[in-house]
N, C-alpha and C positions, 0 to 999 in steps of 0.2 A: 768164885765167879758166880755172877747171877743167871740162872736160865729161865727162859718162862717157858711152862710145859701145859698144853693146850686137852682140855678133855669136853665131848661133848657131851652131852647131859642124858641124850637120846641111847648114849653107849652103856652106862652104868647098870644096866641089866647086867650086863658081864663082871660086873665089880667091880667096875674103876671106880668107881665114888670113894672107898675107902684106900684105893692107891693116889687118889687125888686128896683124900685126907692126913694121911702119912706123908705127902708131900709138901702140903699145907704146915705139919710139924715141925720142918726145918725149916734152919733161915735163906738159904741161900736160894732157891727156888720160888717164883710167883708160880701161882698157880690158877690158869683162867679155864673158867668152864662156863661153854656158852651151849644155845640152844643147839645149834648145827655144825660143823664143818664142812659139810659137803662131800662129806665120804660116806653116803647113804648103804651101798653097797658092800662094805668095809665094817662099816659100823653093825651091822648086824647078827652079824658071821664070827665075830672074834673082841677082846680087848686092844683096844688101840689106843693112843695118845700123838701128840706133835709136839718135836723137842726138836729146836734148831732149824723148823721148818723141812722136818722130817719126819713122814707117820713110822713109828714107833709099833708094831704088832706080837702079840703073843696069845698061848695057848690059853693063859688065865690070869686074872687081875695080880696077883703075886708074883709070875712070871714077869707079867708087864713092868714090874715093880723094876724086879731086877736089869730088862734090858733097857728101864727109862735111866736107873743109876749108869750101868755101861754104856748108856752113848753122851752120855755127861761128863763123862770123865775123862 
């Protein structure tokens, strides 16, 4: 199944860029990154992503990795 998983550019300080790249790797996942989500508060503080129209949060980009695979599945 295809999912699109949402990262904002602004968050990548936290290392999602390269869990948005590993995502980018497989086929079944799009993968959009835009300038904002509007989770400025959120975004700052932690790694986050939206999969399913659900933010997605974790300790660290790696972690993120993993609960963006388990809410996918």
């Amino acid at each position: 199944m295809d999912y699109v998983i949402k990262f904002c550019e602004n968050n990548f300080v936290h290392g999602t860029g390269e869990t948005a790249r590993r995502l980018r790797e497989e086929d079944n996942y799009e993968v959009m990154i835009t300038s904002c989500l509007g989770n400025c508060s959120d975004c700052i503080d932690m790694p986050y992503a939206v999969v399913k129209d659900t933010l997605i949060y974790a300790d660290d980009a790696d972690s993120l990795y993993d609960e963006i695979m388990d809410a996918i599945d």
